[in-house]
C-alpha positions as MATLAB code, in Angstrom:
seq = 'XXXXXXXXXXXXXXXXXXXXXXXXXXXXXXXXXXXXXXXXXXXXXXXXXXXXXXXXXXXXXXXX';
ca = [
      28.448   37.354   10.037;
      28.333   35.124   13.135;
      27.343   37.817   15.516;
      24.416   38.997   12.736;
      23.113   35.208   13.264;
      23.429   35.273   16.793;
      21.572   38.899   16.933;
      18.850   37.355   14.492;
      17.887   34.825   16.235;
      17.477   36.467   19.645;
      14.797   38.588   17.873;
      13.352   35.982   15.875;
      12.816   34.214   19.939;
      11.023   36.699   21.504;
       8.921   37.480   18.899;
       6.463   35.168   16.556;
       4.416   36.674   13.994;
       1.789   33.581   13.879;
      -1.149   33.595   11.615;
      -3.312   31.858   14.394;
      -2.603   31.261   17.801;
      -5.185   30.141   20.396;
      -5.428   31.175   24.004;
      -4.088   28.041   26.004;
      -2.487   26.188   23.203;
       1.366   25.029   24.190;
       4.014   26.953   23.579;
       7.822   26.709   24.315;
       9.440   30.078   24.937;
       8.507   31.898   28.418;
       7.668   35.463   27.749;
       7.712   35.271   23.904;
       5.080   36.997   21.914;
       2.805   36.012   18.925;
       1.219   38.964   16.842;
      -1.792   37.109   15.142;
      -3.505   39.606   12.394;
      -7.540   40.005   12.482;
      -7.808   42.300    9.545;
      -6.799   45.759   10.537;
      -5.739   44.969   13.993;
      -3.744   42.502   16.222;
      -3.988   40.341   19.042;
      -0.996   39.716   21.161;
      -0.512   36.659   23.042;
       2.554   35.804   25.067;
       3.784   32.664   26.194;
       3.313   31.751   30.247;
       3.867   28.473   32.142;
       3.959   26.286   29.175;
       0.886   28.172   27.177;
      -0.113   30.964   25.131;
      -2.655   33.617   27.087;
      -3.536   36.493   25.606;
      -2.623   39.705   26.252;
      -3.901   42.730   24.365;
      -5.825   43.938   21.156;
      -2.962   46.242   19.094;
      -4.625   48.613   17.188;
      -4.224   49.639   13.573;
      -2.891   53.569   15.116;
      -0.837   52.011   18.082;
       3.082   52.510   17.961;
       5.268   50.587   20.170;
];
């Protein structure tokens, strides 16, 4: 159980799902992403030097 915490919350800290982020905004965790949803697609923004930049447009067909 201890090691299904410890496995949850590395994935749960490089990745947010957010429903808005905004481009320059603080943020905490160098080289974390947020996926914000815009109707069908997504815009990714990951966290560098203290701040959320953005970083692509994911697309509805896109796989990772």
């Amino acid at each position: 159980m201890k090691s299904l915490l410890m496995v949850m919350a590395l994935v749960f800290s490089t990745a947010a799902f957010a429903e808005y982020v905004e481009q320059g905004e603080a943020c905490s965790s160098e080289g974390q992403r947020a996926y914000v949803y815009n109707g069908e697609d997504q815009d990714v923004f990951v966290c560098e030097n203290g701040k959320w930049n953005f970083l692509y447009k994911r697309m509805p067909n896109e796989q990772d």
